[in-house]
N, C-alpha and C positions, 0 to 999 in steps of 0.2 A: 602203850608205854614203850617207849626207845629201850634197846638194849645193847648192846658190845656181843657181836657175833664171835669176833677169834681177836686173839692180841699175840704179836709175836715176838720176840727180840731181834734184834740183827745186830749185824754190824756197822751197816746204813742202809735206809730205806729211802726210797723217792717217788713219784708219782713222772710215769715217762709223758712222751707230747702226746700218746691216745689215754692217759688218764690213767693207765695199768699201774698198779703197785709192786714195786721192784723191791725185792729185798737182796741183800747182799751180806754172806757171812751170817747163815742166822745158828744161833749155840741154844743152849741150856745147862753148858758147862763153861766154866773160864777154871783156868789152871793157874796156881799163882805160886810162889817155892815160897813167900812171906805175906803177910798180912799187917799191915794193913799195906793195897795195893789200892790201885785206879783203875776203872774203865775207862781207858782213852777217848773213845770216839766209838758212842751206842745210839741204835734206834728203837724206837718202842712205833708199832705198824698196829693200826687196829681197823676194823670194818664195824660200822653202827647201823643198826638197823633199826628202824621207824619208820613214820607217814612221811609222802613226801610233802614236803616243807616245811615240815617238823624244824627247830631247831634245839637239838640235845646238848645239856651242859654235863659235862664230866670231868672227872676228877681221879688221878694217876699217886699209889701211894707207892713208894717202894720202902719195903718193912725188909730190916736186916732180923740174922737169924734169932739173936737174942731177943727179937719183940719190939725195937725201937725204929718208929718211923726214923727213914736216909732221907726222901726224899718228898716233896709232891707237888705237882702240878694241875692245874684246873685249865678249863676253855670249855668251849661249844663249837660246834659244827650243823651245819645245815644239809639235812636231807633231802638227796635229787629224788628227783622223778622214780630210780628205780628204787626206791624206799631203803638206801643204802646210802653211806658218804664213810670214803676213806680219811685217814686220821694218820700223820706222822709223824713223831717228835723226836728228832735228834738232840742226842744227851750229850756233851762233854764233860769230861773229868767227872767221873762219877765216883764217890770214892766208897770202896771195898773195906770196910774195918775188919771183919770176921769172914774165917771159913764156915761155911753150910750154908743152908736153903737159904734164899731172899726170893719174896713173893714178890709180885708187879702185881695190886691191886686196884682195878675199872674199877669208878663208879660211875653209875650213869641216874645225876639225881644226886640222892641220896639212899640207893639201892648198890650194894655191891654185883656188880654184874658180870664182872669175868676174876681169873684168877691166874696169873702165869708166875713160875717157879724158875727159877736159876739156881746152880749150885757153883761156888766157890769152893773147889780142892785142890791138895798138893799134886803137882803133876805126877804121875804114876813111874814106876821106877822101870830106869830104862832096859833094857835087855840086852844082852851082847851076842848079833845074829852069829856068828865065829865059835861060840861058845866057849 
């Protein structure tokens, strides 16, 4: 059975001209001073792992903190030779209604297979180095 090795957020992700997964800007915080806010410009970067020629369908939920699916997307990918196939999906305008946790839940199937967290908080208060 295919499963979702690691999933990560960025800021954008790509695949360069030897295949490599490039991530750019990756968080697990966003700072916002109000709410409800956007994510401008996100990637979601994942590795699957299976038989090769396997092809894996999966499914992308993102659950805001209160419990209510934000977000979700579905596709497949086809597993190479090294029993592995990278995954990228660039988000725009993503929209932020609440501060706290929002999970990024894989399925692969209908098994939840990975699980990645973000937090949305008030940017931390500044300090004055001069005192």
């Amino acid at each position: 059975m295919a499963e979702c090795d690691w999933a990560i957020l960025s800021d954008y992700a790509f695949l360069d001209v030897s295949r490599k997964m490039c991530l750019i800007g990756v968080f697990d915080r966003i700072y916002a001073t109000a709410v409800p806010t956007a994510l401008h410009q996100s990637s979601i970067a994942m590795k699957m792992l299976g038989n090769p020629g396997e092809n894996v369908s999966f499914r992308i939920e993102i659950i805001r903190p209160t419990g209510g699916q934000l977000a979700s997307v579905q596709g497949s990918v086809l597993v190479l030779d090294s029993s592995s196939a990278d995954v990228q999906l660039n988000i725009a305008g993503l929209a932020l209604p609440d501060y706290g946790a929002y999970s990024v839940n894989v399925y692969v199937g209908n098994e939840l297979s990975r699980v990645t967290t973000f937090v949305v908080s008030q940017p931390p208060p500044q300090t004055n180095p001069q005192g």
